[in-house]
CHARMM internal coordinates of N, CA and C (Angstrom, degrees):
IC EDIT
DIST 1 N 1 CA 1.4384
DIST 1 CA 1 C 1.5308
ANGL 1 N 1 CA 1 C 110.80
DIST 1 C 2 N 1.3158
ANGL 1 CA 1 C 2 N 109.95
DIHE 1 N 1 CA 1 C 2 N -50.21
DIST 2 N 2 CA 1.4757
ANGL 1 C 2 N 2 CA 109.15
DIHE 1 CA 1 C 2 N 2 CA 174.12
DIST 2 CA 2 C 1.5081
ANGL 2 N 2 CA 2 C 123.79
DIHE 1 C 2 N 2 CA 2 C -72.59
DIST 2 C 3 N 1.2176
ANGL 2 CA 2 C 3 N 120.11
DIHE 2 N 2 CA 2 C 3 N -19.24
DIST 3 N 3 CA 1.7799
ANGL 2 C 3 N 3 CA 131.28
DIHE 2 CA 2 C 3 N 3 CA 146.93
DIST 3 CA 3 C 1.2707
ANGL 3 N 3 CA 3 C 107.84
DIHE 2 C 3 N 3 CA 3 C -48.02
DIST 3 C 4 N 1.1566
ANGL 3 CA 3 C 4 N 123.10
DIHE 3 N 3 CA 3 C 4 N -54.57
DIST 4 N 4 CA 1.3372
ANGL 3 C 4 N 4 CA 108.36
DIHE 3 CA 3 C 4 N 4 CA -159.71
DIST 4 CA 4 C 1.4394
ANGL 4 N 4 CA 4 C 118.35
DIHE 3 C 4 N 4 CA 4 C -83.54
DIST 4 C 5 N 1.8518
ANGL 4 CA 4 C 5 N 112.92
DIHE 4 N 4 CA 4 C 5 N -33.24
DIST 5 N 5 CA 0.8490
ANGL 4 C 5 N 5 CA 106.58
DIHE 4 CA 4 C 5 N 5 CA 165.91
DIST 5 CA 5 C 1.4509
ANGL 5 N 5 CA 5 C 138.48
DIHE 4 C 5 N 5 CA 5 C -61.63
DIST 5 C 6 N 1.8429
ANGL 5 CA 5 C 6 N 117.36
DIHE 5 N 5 CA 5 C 6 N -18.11
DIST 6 N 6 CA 1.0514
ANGL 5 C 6 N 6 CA 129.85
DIHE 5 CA 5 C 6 N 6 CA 162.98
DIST 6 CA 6 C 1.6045
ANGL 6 N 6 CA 6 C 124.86
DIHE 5 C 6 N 6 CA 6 C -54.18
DIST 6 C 7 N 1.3507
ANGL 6 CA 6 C 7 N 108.81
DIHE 6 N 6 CA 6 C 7 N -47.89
DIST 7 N 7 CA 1.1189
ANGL 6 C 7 N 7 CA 146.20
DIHE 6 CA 6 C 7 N 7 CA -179.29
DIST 7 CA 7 C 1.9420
ANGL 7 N 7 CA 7 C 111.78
DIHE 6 C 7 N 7 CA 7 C -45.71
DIST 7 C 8 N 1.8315
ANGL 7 CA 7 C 8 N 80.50
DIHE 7 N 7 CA 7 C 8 N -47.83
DIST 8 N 8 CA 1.4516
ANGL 7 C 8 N 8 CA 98.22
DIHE 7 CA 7 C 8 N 8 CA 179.55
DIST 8 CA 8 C 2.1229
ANGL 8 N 8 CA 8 C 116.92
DIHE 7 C 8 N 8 CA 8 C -69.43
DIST 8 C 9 N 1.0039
ANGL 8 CA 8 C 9 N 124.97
DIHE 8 N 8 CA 8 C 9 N 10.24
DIST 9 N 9 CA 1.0343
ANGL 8 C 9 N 9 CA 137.45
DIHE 8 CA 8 C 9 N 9 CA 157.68
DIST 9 CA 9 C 1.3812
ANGL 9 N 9 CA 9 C 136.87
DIHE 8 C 9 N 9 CA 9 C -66.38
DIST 9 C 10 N 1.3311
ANGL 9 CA 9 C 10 N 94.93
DIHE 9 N 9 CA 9 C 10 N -36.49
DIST 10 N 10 CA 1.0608
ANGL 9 C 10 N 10 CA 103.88
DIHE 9 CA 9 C 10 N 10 CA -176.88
DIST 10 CA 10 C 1.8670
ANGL 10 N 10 CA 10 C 105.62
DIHE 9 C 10 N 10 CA 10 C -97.86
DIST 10 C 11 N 1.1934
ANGL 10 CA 10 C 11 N 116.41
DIHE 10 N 10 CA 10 C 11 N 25.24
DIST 11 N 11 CA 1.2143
ANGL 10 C 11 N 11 CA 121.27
DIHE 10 CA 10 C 11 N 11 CA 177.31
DIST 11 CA 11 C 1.9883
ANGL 11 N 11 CA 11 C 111.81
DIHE 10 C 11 N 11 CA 11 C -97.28
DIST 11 C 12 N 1.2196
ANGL 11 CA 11 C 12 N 113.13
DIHE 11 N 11 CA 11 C 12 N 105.14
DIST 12 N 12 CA 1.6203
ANGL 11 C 12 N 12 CA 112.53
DIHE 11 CA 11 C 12 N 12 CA -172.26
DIST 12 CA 12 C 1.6401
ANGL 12 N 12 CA 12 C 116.41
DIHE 11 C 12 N 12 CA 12 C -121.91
DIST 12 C 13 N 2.0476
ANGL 12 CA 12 C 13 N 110.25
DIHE 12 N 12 CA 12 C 13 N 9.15
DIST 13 N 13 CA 1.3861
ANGL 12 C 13 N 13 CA 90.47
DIHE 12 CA 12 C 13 N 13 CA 162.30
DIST 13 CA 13 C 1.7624
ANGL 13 N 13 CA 13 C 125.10
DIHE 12 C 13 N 13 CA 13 C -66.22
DIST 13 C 14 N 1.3132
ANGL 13 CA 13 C 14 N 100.64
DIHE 13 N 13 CA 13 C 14 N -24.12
DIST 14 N 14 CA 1.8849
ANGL 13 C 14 N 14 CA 87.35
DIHE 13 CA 13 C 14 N 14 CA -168.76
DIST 14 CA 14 C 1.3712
ANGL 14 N 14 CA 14 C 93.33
DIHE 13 C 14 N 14 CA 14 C -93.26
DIST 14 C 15 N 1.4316
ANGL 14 CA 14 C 15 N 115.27
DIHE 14 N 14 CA 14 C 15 N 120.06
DIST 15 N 15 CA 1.5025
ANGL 14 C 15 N 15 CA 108.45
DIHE 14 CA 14 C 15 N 15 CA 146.00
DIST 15 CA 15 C 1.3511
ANGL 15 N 15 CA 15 C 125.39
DIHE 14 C 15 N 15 CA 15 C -125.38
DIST 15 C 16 N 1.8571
ANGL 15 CA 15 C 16 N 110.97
DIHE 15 N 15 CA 15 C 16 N 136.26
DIST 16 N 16 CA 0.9885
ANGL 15 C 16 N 16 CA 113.39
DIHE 15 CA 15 C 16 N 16 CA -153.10
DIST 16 CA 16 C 1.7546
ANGL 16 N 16 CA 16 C 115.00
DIHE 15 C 16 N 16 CA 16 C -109.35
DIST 16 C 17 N 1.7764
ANGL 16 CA 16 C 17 N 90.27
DIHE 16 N 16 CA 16 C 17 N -38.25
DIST 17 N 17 CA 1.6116
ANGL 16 C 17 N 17 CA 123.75
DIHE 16 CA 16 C 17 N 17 CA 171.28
DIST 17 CA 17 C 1.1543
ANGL 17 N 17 CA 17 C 116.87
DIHE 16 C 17 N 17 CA 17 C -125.39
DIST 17 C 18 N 1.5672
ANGL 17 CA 17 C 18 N 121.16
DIHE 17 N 17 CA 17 C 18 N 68.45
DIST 18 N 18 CA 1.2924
ANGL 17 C 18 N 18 CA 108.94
DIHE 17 CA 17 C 18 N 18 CA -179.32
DIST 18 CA 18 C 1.2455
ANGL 18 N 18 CA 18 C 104.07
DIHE 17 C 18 N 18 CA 18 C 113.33
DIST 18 C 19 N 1.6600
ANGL 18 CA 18 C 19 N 116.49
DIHE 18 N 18 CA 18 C 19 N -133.33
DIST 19 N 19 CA 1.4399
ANGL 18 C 19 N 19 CA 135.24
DIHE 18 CA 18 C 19 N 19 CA -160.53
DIST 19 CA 19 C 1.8521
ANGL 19 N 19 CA 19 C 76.11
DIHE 18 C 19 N 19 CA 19 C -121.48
DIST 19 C 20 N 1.3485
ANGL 19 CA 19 C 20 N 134.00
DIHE 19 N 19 CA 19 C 20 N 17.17
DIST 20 N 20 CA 1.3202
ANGL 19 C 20 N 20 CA 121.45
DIHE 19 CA 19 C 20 N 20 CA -159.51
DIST 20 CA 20 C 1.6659
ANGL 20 N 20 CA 20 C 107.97
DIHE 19 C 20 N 20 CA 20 C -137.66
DIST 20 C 21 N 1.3366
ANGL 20 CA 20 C 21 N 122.69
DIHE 20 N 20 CA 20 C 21 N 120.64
DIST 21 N 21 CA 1.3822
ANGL 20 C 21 N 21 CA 141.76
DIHE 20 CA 20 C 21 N 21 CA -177.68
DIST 21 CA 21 C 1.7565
ANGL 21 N 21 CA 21 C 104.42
DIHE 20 C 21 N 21 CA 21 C -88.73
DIST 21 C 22 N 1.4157
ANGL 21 CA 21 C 22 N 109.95
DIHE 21 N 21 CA 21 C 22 N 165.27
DIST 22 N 22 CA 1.4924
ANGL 21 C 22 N 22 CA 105.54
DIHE 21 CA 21 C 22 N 22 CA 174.78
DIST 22 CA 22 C 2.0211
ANGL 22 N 22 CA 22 C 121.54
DIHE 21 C 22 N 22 CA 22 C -79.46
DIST 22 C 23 N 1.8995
ANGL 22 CA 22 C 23 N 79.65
DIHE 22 N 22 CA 22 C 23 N -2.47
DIST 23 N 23 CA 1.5308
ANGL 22 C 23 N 23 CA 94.60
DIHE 22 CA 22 C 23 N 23 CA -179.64
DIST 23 CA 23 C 1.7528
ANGL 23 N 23 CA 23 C 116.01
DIHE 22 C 23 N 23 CA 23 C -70.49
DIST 23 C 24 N 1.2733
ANGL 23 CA 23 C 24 N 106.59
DIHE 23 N 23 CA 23 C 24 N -39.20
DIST 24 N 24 CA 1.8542
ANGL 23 C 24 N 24 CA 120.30
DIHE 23 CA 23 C 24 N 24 CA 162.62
DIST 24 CA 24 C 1.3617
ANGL 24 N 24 CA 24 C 106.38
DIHE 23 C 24 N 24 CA 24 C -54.34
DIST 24 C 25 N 1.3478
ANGL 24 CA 24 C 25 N 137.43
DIHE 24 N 24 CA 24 C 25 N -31.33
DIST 25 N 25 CA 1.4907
ANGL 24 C 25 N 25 CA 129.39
DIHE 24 CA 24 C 25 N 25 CA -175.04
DIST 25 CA 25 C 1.9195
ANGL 25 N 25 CA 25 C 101.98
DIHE 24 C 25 N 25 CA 25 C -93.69
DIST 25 C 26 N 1.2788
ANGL 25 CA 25 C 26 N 108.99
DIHE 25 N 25 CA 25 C 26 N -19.00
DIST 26 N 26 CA 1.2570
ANGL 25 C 26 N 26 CA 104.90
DIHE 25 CA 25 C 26 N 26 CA 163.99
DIST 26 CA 26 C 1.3308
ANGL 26 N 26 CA 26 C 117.30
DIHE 25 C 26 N 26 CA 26 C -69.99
DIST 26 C 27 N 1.2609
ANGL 26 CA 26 C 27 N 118.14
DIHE 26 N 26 CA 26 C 27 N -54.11
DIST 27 N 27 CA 1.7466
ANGL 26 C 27 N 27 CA 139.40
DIHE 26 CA 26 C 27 N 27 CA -176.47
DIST 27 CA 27 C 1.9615
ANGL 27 N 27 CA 27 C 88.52
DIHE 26 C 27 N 27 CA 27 C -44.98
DIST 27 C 28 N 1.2336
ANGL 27 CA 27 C 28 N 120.71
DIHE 27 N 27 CA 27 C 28 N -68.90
DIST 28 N 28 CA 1.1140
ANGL 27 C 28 N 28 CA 103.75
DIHE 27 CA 27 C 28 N 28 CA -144.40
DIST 28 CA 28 C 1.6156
ANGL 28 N 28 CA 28 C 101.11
DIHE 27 C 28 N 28 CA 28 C -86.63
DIST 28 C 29 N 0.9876
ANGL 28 CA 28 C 29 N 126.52
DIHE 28 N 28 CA 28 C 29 N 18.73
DIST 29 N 29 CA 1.1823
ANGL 28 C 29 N 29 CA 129.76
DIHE 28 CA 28 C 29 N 29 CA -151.37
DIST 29 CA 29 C 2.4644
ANGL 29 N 29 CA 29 C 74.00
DIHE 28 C 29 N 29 CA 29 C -120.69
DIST 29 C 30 N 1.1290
ANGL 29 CA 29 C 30 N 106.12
DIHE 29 N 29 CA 29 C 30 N -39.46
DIST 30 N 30 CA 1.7104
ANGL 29 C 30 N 30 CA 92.67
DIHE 29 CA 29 C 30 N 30 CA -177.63
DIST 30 CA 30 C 1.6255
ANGL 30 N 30 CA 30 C 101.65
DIHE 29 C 30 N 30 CA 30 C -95.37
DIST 30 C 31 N 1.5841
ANGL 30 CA 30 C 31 N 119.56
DIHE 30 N 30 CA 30 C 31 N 10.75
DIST 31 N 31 CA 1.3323
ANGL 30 C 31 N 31 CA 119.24
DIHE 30 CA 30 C 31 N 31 CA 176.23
DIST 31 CA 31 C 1.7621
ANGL 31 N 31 CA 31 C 105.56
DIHE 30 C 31 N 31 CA 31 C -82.39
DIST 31 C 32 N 1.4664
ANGL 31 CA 31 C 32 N 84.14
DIHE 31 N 31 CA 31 C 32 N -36.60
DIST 32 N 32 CA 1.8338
ANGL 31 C 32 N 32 CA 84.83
DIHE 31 CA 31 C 32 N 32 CA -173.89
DIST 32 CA 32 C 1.4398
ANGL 32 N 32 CA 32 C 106.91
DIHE 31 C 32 N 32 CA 32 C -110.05
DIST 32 C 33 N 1.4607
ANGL 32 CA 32 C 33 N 141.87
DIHE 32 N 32 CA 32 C 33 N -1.33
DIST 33 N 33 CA 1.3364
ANGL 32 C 33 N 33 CA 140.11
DIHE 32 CA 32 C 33 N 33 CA 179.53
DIST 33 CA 33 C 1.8094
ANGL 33 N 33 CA 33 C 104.23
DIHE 32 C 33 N 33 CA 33 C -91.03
DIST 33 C 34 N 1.6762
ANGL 33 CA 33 C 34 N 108.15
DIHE 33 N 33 CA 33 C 34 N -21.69
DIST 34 N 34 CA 1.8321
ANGL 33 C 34 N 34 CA 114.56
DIHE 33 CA 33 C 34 N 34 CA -176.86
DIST 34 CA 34 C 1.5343
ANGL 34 N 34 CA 34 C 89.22
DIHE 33 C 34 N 34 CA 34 C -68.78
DIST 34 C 35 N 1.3759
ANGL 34 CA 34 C 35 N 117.87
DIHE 34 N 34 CA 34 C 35 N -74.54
DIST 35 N 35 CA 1.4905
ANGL 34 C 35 N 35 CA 126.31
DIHE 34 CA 34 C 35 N 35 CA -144.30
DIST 35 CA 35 C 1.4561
ANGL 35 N 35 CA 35 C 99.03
DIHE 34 C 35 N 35 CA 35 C -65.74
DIST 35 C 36 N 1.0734
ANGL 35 CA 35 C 36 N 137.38
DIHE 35 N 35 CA 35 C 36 N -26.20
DIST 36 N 36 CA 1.7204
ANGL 35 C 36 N 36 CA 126.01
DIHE 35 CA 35 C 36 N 36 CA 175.93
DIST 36 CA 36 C 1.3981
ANGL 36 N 36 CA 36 C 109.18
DIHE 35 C 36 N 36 CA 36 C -93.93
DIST 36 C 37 N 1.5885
ANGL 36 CA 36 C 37 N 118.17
DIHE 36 N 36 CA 36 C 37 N -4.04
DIST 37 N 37 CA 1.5788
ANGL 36 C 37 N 37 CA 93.39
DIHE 36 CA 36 C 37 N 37 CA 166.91
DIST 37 CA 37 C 1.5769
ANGL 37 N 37 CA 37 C 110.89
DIHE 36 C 37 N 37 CA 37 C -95.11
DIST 37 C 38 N 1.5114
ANGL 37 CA 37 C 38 N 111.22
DIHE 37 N 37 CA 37 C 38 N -23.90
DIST 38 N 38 CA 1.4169
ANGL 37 C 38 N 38 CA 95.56
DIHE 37 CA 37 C 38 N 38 CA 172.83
DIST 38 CA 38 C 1.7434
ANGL 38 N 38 CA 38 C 113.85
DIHE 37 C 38 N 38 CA 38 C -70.46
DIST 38 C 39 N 1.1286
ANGL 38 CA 38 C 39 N 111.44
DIHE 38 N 38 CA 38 C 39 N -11.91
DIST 39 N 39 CA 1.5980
ANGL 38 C 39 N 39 CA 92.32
DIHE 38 CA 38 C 39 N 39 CA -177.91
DIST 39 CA 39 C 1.6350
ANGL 39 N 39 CA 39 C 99.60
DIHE 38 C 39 N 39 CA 39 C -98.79
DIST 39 C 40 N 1.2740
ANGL 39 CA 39 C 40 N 128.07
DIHE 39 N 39 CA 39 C 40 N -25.18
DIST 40 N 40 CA 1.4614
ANGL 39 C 40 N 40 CA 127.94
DIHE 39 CA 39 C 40 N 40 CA 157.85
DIST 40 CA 40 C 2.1040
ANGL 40 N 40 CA 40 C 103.80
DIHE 39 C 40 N 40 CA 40 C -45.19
DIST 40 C 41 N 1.0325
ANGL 40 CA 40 C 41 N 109.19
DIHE 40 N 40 CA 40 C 41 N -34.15
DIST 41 N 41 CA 1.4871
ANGL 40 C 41 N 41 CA 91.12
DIHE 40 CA 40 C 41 N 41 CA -173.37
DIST 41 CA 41 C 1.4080
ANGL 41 N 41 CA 41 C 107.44
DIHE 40 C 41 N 41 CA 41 C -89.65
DIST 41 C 42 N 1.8308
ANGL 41 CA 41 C 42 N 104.01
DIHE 41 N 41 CA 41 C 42 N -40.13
DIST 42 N 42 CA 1.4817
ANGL 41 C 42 N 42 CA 99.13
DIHE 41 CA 41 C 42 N 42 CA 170.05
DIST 42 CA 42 C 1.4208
ANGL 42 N 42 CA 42 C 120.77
DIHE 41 C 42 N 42 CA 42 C -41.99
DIST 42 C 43 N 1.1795
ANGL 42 CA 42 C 43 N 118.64
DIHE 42 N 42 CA 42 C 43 N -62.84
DIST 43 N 43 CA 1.6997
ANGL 42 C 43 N 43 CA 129.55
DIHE 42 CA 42 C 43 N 43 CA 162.09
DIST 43 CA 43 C 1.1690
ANGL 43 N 43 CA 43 C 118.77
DIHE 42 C 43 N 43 CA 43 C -12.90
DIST 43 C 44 N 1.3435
ANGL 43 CA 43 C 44 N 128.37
DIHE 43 N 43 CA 43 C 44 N -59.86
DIST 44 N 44 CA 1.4932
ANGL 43 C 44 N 44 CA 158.04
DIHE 43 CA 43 C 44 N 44 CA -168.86
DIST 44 CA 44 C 1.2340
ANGL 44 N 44 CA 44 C 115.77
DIHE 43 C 44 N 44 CA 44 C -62.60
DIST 44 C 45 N 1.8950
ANGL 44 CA 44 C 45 N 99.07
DIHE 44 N 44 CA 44 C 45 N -47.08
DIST 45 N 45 CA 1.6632
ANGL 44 C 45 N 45 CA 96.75
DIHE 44 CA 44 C 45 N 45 CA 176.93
DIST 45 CA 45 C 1.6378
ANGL 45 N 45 CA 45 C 118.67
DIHE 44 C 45 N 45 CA 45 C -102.03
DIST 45 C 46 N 1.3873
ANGL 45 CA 45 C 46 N 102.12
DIHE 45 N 45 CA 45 C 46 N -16.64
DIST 46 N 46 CA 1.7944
ANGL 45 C 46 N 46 CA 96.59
DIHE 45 CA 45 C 46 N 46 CA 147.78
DIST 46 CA 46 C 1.0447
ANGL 46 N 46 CA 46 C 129.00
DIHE 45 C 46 N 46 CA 46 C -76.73
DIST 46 C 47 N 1.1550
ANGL 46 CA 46 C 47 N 130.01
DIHE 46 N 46 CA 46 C 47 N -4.34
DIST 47 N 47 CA 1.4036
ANGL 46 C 47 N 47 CA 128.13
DIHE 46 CA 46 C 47 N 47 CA 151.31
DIST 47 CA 47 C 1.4920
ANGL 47 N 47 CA 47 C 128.92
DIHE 46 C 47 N 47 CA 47 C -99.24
DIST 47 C 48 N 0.8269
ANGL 47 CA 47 C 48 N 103.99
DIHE 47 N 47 CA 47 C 48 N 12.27
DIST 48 N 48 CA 1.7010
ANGL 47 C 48 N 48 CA 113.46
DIHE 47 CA 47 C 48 N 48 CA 154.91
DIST 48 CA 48 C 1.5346
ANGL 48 N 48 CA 48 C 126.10
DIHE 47 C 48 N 48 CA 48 C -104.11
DIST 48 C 49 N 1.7195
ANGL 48 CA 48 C 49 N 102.82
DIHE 48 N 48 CA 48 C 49 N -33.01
DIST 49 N 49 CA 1.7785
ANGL 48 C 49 N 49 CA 117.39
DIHE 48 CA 48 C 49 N 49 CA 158.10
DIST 49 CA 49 C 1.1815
ANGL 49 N 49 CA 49 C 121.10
DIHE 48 C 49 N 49 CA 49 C -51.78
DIST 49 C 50 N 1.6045
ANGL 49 CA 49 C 50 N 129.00
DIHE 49 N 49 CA 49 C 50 N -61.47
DIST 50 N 50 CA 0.9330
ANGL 49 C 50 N 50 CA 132.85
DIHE 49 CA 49 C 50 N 50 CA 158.96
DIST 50 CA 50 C 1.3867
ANGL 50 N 50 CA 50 C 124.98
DIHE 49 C 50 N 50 CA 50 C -76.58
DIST 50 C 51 N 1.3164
ANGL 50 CA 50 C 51 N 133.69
DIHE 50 N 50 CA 50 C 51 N 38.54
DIST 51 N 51 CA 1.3294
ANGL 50 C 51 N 51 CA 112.98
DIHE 50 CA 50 C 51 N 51 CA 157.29
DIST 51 CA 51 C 1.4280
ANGL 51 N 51 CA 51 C 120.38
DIHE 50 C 51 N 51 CA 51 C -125.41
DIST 51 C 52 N 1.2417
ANGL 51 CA 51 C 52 N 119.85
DIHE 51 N 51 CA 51 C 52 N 131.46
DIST 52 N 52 CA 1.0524
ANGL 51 C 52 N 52 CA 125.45
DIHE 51 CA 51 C 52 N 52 CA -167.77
DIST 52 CA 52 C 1.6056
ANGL 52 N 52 CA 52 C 153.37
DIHE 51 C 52 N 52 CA 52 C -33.85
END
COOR INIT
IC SEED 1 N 1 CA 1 C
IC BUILD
């Protein structure tokens, strides 16, 4: 998921704003919504391991 969305940058037939498609506001939108849910889950299950 995060490949592809990287990947997706380099995509410049549609332009809508610029040099910029609504597909770049998707990309970065799964650049920063991936990495906080895996550490939101990591979170989740160390805190259920360790709690008492």
């Amino acid at each position: 998921m995060l490949v592809i969305a990287v990947s997706s940058f380099w995509i410049q037939q549609i332009r809508l704003i610029g040099p910029f498609s609504p597909i770049h506001v998707l990309s970065i939108l799964v650049l920063v919504t991936v990495p906080l849910a895996v550490w939101y889950a990591h979170t989740i299950r160390w805190l259920r391991i360790t709690a008492p």
